[in-house]
C-alpha positions in Angstrom: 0.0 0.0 0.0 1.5 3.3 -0.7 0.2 6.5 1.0 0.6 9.6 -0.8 1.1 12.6 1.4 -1.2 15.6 0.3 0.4 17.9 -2.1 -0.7 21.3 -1.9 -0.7 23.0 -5.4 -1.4 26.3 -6.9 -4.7 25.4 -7.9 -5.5 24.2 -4.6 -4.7 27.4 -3.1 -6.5 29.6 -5.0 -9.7 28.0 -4.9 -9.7 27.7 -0.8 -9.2 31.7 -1.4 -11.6 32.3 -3.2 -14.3 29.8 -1.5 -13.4 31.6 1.7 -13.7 35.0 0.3 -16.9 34.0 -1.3 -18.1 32.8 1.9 -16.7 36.3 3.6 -19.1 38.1 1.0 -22.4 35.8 2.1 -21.7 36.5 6.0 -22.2 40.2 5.0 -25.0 39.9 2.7 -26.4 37.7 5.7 -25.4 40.3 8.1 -27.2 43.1 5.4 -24.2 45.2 5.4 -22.5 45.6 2.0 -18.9 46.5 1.8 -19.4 50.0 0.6 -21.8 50.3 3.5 -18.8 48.8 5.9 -16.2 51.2 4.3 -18.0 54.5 4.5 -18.5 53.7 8.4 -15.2 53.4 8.9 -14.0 56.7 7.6 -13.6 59.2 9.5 -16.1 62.3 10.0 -13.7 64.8 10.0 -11.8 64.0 7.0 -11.6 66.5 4.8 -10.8 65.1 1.4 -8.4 65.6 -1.1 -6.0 67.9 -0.8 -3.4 69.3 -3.2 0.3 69.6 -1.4 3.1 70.6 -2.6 4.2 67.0 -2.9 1.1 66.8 -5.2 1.6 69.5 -7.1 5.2 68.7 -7.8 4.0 64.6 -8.6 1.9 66.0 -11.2 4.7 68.7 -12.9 7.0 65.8 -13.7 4.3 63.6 -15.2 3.2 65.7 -17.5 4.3 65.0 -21.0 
């Protein structure tokens, strides 16, 4: 009898991600909270946006063409 150890593979990994993050997605549809819901409540209420730095401004001077 030979006993073959269990060989992980590529293939094998990605579908145990993706099963798990499928079944991440149906606990919050279950829960009724949708992941746009769950990122907008974590922001904060005093952000206030974009903002154009220097840093900014000089990222956007060398990429013009």
């Amino acid at each position: 009898m030979n006993e073959k150890s269990p060989k992980l593979s590529r293939r094998a990994f990605l579908l145990s991600v993706g099963a798990g993050g499928a079944a991440g997605a149906a606990a919050l549809v279950a829960k009724g909270k949708t992941p746009a819901a769950l990122s907008a409540s974590t922001d904060s209420k005093d952000s206030r946006g974009y903002q154009e730095t220097a840093h900014v401004r000089n990222y956007y001077r060398t990429t013009q063409v």
